[in-house]
Z-matrix of the N, CA and C atoms (Angstrom, degrees):
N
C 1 1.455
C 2 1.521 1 111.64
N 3 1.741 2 109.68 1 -36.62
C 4 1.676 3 98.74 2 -179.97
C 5 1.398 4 90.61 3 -148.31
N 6 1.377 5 109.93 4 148.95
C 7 1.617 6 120.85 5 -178.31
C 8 1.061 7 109.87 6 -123.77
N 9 1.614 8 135.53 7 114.48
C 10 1.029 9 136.21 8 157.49
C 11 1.140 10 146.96 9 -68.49
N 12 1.470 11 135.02 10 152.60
C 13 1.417 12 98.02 11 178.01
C 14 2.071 13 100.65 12 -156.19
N 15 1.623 14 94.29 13 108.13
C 16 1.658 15 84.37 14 -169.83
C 17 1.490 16 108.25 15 -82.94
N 18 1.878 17 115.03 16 165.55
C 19 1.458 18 121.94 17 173.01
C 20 1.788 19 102.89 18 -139.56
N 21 0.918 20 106.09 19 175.11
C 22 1.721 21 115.24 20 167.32
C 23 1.286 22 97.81 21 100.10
N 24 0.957 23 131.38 22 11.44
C 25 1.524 24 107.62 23 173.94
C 26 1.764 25 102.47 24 -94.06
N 27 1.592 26 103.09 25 177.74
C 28 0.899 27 125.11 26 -173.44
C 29 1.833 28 130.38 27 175.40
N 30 1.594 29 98.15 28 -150.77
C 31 1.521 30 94.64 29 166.08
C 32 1.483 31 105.96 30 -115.67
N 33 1.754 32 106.07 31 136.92
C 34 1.410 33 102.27 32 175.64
C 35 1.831 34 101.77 33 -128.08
N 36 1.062 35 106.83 34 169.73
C 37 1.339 36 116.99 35 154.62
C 38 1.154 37 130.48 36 -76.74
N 39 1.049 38 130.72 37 153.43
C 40 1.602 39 121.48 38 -175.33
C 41 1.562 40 120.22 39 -69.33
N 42 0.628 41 124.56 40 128.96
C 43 1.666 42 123.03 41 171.04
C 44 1.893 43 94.53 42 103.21
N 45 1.432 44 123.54 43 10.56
C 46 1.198 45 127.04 44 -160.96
C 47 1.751 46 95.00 45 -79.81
N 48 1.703 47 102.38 46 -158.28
C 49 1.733 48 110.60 47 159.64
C 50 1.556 49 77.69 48 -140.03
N 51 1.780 50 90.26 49 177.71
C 52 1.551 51 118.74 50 -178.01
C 53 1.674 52 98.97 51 -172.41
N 54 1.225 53 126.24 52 161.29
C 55 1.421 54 130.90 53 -165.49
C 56 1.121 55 83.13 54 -153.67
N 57 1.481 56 120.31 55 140.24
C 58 1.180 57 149.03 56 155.49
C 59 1.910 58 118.16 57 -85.52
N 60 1.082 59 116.45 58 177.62
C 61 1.483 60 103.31 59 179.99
C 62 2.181 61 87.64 60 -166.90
N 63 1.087 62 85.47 61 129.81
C 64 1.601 63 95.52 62 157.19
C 65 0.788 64 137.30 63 -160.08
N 66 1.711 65 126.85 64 124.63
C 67 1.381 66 131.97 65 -136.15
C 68 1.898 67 96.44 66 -123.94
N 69 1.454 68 90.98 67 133.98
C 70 1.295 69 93.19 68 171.09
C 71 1.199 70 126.71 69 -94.19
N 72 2.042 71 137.01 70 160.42
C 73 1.205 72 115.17 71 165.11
C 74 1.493 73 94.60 72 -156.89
N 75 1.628 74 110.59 73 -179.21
C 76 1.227 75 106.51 74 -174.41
C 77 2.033 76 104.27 75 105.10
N 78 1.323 77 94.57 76 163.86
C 79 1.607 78 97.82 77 -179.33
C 80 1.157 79 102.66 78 -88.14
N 81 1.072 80 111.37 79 134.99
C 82 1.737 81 151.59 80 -161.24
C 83 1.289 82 116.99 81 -133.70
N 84 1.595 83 123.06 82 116.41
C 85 1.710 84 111.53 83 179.95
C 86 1.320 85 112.08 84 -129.63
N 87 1.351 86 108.43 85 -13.84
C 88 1.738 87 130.47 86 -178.29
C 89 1.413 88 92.14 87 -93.19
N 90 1.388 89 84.06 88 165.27
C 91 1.697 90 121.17 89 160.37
C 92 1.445 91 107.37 90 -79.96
N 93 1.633 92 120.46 91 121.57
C 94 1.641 93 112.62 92 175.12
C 95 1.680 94 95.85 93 -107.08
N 96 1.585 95 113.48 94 151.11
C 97 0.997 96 104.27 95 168.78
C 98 1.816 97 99.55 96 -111.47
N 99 1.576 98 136.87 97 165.80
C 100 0.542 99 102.08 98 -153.30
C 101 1.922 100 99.27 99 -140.30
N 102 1.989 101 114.83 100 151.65
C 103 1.328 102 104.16 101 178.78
C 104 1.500 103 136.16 102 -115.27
N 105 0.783 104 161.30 103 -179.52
C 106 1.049 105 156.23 104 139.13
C 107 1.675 106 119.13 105 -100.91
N 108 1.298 107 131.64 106 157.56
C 109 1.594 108 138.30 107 -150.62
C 110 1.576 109 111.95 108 -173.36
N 111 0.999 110 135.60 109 138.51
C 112 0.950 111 152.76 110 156.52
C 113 1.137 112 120.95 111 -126.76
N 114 1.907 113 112.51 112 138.41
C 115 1.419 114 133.65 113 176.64
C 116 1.423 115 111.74 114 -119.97
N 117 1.372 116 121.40 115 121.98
C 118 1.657 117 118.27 116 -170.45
C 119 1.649 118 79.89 117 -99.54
N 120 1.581 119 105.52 118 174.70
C 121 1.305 120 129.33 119 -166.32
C 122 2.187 121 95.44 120 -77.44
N 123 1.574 122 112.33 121 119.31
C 124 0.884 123 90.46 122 172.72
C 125 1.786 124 115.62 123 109.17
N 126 1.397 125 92.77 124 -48.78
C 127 1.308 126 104.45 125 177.76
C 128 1.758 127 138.61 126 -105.74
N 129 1.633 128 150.17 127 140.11
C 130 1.033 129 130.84 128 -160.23
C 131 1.230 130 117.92 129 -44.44
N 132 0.979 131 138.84 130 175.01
C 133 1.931 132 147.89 131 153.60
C 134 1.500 133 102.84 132 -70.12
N 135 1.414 134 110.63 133 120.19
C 136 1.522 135 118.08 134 -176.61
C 137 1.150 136 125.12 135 -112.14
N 138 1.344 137 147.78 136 104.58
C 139 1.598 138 134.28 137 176.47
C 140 1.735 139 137.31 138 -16.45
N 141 0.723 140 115.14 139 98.14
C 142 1.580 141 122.82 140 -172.97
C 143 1.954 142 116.95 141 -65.21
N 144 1.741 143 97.06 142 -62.60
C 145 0.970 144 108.79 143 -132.94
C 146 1.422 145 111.71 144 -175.56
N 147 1.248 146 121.69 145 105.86
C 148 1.522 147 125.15 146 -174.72
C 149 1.058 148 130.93 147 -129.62
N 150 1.329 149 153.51 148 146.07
C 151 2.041 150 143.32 149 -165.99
C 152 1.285 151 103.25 150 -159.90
N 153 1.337 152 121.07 151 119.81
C 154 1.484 153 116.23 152 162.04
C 155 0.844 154 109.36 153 -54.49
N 156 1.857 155 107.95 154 170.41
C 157 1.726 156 137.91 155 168.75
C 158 1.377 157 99.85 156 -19.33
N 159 1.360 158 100.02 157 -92.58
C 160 1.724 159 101.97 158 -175.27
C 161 1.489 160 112.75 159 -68.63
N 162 1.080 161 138.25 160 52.04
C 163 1.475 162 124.41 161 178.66
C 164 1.411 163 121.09 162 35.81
N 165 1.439 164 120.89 163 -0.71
C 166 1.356 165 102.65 164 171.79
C 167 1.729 166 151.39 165 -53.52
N 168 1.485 167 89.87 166 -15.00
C 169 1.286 168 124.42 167 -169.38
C 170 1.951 169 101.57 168 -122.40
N 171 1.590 170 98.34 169 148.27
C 172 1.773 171 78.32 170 163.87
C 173 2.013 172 84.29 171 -155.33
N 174 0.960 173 115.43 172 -168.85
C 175 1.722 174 120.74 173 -167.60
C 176 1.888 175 94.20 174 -140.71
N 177 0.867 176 135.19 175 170.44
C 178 1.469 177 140.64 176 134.96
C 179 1.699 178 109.51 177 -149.89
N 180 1.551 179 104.32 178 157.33
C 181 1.438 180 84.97 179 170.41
C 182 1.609 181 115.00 180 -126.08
N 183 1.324 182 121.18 181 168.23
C 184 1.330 183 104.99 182 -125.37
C 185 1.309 184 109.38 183 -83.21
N 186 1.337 185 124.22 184 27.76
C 187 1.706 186 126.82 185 -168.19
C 188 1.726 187 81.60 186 -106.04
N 189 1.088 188 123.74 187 -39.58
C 190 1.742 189 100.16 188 179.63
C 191 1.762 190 107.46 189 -108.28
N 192 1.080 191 133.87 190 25.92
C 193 1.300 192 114.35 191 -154.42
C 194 1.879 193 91.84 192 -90.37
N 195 1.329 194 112.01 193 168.01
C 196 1.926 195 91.20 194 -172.72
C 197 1.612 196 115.92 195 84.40
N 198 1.462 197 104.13 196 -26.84
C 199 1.604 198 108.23 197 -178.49
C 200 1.474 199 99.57 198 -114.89
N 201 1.258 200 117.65 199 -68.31
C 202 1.490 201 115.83 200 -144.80
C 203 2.073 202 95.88 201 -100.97
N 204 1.246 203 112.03 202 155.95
C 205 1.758 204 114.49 203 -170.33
C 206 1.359 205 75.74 204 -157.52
N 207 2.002 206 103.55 205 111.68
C 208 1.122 207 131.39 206 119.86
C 209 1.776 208 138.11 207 -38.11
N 210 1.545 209 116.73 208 110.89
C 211 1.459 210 115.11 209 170.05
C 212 1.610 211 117.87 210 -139.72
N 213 1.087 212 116.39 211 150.96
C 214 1.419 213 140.06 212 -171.60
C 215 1.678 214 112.30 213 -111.21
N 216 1.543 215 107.39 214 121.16
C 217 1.429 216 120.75 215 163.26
C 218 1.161 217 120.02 216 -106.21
N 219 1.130 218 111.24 217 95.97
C 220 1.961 219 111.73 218 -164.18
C 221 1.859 220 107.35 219 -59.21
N 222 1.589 221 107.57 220 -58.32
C 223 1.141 222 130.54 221 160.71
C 224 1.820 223 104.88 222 -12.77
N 225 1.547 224 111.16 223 -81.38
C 226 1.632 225 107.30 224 -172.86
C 227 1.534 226 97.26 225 -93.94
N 228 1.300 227 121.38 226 40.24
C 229 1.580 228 115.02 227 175.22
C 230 1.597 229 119.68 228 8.45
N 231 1.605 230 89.02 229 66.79
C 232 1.501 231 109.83 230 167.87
C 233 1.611 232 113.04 231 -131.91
N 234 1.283 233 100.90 232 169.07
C 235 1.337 234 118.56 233 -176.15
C 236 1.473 235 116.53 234 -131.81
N 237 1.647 236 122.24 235 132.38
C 238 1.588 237 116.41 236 178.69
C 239 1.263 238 113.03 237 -132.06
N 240 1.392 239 120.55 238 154.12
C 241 1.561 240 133.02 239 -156.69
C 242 1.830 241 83.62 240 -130.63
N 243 1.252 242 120.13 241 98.79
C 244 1.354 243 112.05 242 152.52
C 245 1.189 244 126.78 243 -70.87
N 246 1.558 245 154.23 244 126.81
C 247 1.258 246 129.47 245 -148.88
C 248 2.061 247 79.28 246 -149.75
N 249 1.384 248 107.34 247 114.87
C 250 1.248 249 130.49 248 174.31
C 251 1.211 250 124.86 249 -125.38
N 252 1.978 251 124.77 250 141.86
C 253 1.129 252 123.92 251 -145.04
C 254 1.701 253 119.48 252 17.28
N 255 1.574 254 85.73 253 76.99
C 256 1.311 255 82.72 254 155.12
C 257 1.785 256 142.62 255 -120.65
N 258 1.686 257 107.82 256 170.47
C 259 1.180 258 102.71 257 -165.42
C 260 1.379 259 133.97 258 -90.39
N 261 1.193 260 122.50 259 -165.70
C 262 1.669 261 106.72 260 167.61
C 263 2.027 262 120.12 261 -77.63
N 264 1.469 263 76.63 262 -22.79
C 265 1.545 264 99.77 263 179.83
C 266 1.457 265 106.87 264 -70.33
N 267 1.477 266 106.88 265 -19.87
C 268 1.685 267 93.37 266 174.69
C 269 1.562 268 145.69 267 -84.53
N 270 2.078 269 87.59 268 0.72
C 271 1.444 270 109.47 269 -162.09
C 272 1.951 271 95.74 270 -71.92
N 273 0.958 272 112.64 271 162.30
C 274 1.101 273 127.18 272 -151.94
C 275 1.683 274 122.57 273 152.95
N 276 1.434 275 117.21 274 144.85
C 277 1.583 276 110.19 275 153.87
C 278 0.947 277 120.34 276 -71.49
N 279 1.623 278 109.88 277 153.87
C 280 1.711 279 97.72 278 -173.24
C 281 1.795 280 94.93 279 -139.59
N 282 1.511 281 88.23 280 146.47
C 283 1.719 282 96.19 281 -165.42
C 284 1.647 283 111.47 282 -105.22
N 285 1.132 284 148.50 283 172.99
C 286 0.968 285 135.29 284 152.01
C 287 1.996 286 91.96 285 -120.50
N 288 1.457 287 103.95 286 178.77
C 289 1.697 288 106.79 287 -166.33
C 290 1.489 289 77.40 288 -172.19
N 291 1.376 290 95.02 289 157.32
C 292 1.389 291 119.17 290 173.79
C 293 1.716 292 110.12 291 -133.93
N 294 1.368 293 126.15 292 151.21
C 295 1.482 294 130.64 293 -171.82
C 296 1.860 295 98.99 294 -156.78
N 297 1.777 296 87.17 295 121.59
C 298 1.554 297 97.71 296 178.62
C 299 1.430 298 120.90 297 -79.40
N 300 0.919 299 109.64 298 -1.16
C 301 1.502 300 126.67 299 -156.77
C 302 1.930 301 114.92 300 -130.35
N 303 1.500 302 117.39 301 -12.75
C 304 1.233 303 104.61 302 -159.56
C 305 1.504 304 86.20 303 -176.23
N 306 1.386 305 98.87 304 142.13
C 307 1.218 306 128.92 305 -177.56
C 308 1.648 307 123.06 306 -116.27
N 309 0.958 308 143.38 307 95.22
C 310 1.726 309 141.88 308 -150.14
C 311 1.780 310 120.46 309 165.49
N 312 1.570 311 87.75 310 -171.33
C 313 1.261 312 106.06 311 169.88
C 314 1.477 313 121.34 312 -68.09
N 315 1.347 314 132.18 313 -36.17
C 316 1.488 315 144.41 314 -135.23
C 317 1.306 316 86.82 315 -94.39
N 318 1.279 317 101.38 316 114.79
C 319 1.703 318 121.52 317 177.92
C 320 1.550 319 104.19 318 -68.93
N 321 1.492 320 123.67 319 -44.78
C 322 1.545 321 111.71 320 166.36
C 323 1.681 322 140.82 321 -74.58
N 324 1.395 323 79.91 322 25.19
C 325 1.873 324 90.76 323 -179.75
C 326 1.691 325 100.00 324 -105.52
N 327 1.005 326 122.21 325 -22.63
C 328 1.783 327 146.40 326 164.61
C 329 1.374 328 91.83 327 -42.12
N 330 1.379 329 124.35 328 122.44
C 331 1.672 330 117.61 329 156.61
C 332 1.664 331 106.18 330 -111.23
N 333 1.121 332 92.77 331 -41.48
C 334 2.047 333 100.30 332 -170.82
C 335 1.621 334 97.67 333 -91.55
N 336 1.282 335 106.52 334 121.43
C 337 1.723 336 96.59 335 152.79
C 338 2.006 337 121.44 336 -133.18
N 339 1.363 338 95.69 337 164.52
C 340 1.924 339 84.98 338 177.69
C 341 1.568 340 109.18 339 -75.08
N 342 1.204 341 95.65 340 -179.77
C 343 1.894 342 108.54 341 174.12
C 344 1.119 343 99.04 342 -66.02
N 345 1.333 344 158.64 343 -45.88
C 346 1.296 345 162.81 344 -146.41
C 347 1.552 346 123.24 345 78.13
N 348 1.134 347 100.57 346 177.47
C 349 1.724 348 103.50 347 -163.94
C 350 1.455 349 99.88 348 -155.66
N 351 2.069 350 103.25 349 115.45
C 352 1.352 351 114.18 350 164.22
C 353 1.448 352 138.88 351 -31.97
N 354 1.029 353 131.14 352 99.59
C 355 1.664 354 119.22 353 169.78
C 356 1.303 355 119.30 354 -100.67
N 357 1.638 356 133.05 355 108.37
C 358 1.591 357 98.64 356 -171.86
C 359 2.031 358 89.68 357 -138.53
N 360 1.421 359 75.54 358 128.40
C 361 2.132 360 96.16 359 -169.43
C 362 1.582 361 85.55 360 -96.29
N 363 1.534 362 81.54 361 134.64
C 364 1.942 363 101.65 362 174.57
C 365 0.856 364 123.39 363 -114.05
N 366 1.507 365 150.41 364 115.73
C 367 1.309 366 150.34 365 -177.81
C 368 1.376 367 130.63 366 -30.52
């Protein structure tokens, strides 16, 4: 129903920025609200970062909140993860997911997600 597809990652320095970008496509009839996730090597897939439809709402959890600001362009049905001073602890893949129904933390309310996109912060 919707295909994602994240970019912006990369290599940063520590204390650097990096922006993510994820663009949706495909037929769409709902409202998605939308997440961000990260999986380090080894470790579960963890909640990042979440914003309803209209951005009215957004989630963070509390290892980046202060750093990273979630935003939504309904217009180019995309999604962005600003990710500032960041750490080594933040390297990780990072997913974006979409949920028709729910807006949050809860990684199983996510039905659609992208391939993901490398981030890896260097000391």
């Amino acid at each position: 129903q919707v295909q994602l597809v994240e970019s912006g990652g990369g290599l940063v320095q520590a204390g650097g920025s990096l922006r993510l970008s994820c663009v949706a496509s495909g037929r769409t009839f709902g409202d998605y609200a939308m997440g961000w996730f990260r999986q380090a090597p080894g470790r579960e897939r963890e909640f990042v970062a979440a914003i309803s439809w209209t951005g009215s709402l957004t989630y963070f959890a509390d290892s980046v909140k202060g750093r990273f600001t979630i935003s939504r362009d309904n217009a180019k049905n995309s999604v962005f993860l600003q990710m500032n001073s960041l750490k080594p602890e933040d390297t990780a893949v990072y997913y974006c997911a979409a949920s028709e129904n729910y807006s949050g933390s809860a990684l199983s309310k996510y039905d659609n997600w992208g391939q993901g996109t490398q981030v890896t912060v260097s000391s």
